[in-house]
Each structure stands twice: as structure tokens, then as C-alpha cells.
N, CA, C and O atoms as a MOPAC input file, in Angstrom:
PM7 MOZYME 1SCF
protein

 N     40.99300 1   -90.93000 1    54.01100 1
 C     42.19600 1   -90.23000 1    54.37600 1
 C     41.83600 1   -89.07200 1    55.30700 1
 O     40.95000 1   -88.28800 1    54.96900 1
 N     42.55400 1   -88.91700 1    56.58800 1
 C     42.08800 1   -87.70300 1    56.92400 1
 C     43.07700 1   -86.88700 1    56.71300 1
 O     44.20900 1   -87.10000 1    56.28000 1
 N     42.18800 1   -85.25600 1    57.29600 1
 C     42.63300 1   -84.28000 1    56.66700 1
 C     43.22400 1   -83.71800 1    57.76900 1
 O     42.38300 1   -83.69300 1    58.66700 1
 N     44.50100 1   -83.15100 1    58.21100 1
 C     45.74300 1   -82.73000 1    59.53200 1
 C     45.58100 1   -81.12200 1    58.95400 1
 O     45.53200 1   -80.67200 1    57.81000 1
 N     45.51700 1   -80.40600 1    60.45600 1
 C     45.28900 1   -78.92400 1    60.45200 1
 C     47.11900 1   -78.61000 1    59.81000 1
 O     48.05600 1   -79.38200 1    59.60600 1
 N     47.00900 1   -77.56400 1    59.70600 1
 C     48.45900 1   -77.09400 1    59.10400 1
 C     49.45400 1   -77.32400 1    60.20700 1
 O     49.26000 1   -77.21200 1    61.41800 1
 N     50.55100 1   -77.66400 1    59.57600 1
 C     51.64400 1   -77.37700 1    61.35000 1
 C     52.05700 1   -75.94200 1    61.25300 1
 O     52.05300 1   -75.32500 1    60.18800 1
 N     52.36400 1   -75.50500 1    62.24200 1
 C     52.69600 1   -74.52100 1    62.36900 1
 C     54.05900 1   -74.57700 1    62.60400 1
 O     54.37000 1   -75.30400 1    63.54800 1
 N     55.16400 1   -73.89800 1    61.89300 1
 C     56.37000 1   -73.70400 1    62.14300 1
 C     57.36900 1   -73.06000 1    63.35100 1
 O     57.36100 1   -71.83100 1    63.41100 1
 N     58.24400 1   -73.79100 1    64.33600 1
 C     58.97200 1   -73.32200 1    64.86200 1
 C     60.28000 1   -72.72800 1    64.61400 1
 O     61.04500 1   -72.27900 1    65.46700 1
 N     60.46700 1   -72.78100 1    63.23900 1
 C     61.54900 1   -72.59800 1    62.38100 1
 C     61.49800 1   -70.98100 1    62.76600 1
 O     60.38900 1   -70.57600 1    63.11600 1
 N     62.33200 1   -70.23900 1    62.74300 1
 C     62.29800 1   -68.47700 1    62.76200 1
 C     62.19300 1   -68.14200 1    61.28500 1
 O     62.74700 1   -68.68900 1    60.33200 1
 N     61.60800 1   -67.42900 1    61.30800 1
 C     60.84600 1   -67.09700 1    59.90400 1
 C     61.08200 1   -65.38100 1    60.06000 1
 O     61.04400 1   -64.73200 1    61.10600 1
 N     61.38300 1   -64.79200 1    58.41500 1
 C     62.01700 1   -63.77800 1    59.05400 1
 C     60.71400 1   -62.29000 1    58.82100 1
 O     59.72800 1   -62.40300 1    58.09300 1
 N     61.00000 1   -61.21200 1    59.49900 1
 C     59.78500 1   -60.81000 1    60.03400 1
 C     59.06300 1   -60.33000 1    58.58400 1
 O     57.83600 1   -60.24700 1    58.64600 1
 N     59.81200 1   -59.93900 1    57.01900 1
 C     59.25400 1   -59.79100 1    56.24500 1
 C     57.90700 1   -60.88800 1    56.12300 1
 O     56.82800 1   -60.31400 1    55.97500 1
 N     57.86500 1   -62.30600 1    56.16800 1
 C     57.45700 1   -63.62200 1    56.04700 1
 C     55.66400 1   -63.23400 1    56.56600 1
 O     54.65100 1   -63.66000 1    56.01300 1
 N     55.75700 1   -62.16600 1    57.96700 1
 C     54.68300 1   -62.06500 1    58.93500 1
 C     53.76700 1   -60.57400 1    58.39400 1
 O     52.55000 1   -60.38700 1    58.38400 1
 N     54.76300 1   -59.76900 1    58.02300 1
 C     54.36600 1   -58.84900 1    57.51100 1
 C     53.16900 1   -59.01300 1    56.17900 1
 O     52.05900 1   -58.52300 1    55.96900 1
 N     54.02600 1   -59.93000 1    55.48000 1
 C     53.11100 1   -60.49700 1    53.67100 1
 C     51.85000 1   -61.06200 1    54.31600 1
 O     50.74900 1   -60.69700 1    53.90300 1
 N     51.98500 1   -62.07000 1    55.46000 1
 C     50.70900 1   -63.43200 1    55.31800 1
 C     49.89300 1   -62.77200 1    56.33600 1
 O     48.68200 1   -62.98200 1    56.25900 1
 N     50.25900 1   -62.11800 1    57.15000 1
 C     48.89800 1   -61.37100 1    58.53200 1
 C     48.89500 1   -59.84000 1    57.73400 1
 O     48.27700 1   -58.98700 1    58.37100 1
 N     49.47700 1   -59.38000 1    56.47000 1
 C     48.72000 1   -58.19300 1    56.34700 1
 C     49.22200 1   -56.81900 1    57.03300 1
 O     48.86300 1   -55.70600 1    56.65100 1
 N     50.30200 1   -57.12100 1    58.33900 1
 C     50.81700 1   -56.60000 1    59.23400 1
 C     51.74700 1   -55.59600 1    58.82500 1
 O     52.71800 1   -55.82900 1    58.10500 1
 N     51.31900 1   -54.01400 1    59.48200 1
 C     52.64200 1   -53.21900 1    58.79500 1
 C     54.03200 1   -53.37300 1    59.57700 1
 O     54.14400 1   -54.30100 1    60.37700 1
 N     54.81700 1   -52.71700 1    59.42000 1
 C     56.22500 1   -52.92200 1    60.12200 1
 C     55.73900 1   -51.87200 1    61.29400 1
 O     56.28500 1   -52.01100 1    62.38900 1
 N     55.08800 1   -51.18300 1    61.19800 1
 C     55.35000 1   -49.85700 1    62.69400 1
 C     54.28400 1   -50.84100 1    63.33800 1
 O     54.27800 1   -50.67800 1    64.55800 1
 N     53.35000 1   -51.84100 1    62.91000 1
 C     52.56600 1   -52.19500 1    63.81900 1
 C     53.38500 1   -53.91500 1    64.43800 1
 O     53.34200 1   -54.30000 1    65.60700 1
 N     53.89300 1   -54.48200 1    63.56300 1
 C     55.04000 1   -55.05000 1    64.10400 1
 C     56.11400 1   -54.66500 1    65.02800 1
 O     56.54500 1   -55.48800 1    65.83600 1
 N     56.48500 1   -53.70400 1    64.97700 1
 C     57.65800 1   -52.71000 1    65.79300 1
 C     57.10400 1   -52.76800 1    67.24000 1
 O     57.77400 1   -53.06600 1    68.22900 1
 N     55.67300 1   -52.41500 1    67.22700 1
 C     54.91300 1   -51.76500 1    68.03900 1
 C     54.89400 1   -52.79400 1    69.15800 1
 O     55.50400 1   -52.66000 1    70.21900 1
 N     53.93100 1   -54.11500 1    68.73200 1
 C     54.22600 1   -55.44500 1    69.14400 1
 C     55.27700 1   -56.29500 1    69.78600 1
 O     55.18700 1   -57.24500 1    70.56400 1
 N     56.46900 1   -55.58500 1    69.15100 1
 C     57.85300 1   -56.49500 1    69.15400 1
 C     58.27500 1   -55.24100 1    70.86000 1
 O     58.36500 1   -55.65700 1    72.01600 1
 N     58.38700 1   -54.25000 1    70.55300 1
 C     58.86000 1   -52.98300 1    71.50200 1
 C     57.78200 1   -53.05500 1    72.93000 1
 O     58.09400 1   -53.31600 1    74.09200 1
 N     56.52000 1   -52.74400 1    72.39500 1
 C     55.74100 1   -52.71600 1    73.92300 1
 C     54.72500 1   -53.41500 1    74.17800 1
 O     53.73400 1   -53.09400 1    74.83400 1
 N     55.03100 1   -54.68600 1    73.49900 1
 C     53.60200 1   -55.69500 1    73.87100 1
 C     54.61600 1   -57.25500 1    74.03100 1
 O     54.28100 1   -58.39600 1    74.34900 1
 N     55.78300 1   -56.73800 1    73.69800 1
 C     56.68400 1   -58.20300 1    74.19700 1
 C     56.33100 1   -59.22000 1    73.35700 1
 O     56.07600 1   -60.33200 1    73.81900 1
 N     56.26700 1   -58.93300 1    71.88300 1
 C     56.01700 1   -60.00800 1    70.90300 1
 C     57.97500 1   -60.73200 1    70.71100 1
 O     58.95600 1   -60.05400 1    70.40500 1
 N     57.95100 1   -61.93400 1    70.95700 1
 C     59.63200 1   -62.63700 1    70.89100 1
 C     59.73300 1   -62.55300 1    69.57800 1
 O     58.89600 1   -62.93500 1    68.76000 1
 N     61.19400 1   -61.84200 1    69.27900 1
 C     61.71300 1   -61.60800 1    68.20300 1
 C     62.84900 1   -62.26300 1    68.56400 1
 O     63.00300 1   -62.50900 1    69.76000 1
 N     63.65000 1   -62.58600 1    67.80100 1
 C     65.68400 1   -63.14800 1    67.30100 1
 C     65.82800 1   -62.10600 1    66.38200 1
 O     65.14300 1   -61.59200 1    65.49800 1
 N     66.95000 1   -61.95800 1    66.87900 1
 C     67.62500 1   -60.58900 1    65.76300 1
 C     69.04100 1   -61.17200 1    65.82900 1
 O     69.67800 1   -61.42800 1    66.85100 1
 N     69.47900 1   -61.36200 1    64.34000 1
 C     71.22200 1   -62.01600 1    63.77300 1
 C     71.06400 1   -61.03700 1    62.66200 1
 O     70.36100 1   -60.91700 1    61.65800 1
 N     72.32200 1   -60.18200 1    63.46200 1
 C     72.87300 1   -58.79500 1    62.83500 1
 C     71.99100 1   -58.04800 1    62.09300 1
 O     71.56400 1   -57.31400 1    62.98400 1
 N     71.61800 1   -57.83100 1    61.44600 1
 C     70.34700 1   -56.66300 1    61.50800 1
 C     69.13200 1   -57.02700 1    60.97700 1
 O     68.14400 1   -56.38000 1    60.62900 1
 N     69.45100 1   -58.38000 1    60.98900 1
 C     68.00100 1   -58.93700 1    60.35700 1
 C     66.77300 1   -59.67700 1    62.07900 1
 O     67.06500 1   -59.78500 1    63.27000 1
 N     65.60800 1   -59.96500 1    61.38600 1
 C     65.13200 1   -60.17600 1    62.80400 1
 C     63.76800 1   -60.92500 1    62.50100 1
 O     62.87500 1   -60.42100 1    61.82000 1
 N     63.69700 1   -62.30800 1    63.13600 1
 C     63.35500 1   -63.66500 1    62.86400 1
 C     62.34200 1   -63.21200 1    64.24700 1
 O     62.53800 1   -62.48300 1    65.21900 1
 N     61.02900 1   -64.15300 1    63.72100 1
 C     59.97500 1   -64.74800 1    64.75300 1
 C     59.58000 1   -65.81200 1    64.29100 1
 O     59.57500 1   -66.12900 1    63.10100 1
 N     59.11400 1   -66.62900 1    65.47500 1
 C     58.75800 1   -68.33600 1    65.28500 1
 C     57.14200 1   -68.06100 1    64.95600 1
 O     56.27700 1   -67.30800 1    65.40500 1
 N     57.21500 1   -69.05200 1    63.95900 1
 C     55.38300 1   -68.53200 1    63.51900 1
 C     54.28800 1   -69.12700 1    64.76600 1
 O     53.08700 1   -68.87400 1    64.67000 1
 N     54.79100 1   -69.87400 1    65.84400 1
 C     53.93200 1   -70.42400 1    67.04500 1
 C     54.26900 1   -69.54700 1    67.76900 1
 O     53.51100 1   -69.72300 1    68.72300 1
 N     54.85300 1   -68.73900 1    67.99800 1
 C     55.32500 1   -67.65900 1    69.03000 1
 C     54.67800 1   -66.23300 1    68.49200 1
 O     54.65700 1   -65.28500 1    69.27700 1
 N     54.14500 1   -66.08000 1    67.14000 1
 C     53.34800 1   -65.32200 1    67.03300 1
 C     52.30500 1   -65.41100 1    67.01600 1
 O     51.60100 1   -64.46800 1    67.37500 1
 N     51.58000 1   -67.04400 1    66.42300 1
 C     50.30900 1   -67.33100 1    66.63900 1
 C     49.90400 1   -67.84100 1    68.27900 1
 O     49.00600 1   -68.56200 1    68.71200 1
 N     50.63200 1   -67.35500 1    68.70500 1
 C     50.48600 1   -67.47000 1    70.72400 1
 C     50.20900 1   -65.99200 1    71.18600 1
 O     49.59500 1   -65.68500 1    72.20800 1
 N     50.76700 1   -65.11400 1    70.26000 1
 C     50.61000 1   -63.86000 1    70.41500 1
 C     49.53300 1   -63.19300 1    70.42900 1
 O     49.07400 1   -62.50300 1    71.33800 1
 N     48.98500 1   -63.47800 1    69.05100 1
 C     47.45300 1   -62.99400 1    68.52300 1
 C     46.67000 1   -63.33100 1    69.18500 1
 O     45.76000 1   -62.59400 1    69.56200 1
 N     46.83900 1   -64.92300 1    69.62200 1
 C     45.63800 1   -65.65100 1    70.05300 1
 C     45.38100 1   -65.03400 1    71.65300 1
 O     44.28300 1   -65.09700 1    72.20400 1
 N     46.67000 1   -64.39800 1    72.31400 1
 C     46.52100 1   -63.74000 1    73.72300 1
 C     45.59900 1   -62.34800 1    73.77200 1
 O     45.10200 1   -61.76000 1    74.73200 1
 N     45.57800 1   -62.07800 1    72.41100 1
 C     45.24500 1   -60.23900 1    72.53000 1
 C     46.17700 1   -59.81600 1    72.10400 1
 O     45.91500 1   -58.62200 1    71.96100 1
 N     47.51700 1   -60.04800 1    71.66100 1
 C     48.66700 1   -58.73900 1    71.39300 1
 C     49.83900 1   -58.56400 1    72.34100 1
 O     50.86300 1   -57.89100 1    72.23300 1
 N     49.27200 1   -59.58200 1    73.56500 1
 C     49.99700 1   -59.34900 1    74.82000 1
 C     51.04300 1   -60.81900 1    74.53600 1
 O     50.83900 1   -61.80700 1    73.83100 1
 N     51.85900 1   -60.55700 1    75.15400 1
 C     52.75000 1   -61.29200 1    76.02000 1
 C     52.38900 1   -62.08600 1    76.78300 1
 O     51.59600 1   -61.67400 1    77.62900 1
 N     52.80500 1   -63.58900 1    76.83600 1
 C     52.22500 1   -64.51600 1    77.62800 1
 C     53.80900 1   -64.91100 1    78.35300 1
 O     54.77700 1   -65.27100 1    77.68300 1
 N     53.80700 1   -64.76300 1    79.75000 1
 C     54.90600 1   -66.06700 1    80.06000 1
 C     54.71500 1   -67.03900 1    79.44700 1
 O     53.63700 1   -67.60100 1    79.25800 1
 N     56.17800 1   -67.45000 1    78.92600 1
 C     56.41500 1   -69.35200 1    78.99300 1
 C     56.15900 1   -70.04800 1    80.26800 1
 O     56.32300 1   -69.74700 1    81.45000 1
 N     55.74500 1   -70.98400 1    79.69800 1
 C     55.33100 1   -71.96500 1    81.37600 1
 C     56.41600 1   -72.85000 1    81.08700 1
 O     56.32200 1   -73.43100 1    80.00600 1
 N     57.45600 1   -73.10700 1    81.80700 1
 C     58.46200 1   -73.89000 1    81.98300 1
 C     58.50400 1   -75.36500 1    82.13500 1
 O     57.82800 1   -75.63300 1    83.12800 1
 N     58.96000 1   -76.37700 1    81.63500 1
 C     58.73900 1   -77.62800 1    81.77700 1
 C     59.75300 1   -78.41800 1    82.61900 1
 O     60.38700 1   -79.11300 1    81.82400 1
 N     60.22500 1   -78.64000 1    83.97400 1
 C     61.14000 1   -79.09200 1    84.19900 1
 C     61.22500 1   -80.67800 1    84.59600 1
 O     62.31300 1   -81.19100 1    84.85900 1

């Protein structure tokens, strides 16, 4: 049987979710989300990130990557 790496979720996951499993405080989340252009969704005062849109994040440095567009 083989063994499949984890999938990673595109589902929005809400930012408590990122905070628990990376260890991450909220001002250093804030920080990320405000001046390093980490993609957040925010529905009414709550505020969702895609767990591939953060593990795209980390894996850049912290920075912001353009999307490369598929047309």
C-alpha cells in the first residue's frame, strides 16, 4: 500500500485553526495578513485563510507571491 503525503486543504479554514497548528500568535498573524500580504477572506468579522495559501506563504519567506494566472 502506499503511503500519500497529506492533502492540503483549500477549504478556508478559520484563522483561529492557523494560530493552534503553526504555534502562530495573532499580532504575528495580523502582521503577515497587514504588511506581508498573507490572503485572508473576512465574512463579517470573522476571517478565513486557505491552508495552501498559507503553506505558499511560509514556504516564500513570509512574503507574498503573485498568483500566476492560468488562462
Amino acid at each position: 500500500m502506499k503511503s500519500q503525503a497529506p492533502q492540503v486543504s483549500d477549504t478556508p479554514l478559520p484563522v483561529a485553526f492557523f494560530l493552534r497548528k503553526f504555534n502562530v500568535s495573532r499580532t504575528t498573524f495580523w502582521r503577515w495578513e497587514t504588511k506581508h500580504g498573507l490572503p485572508v477572506l473576512q465574512v463579517g468579522s470573522k476571517k478565513f485563510c486557505r491552508e495552501s495559501d498559507f503553506i505558499r506563504f511560509l514556504e516564500a519567506g513570509g512574503k507574498a507571491q503573485p498568483e500566476e494566472h492560468v488562462q
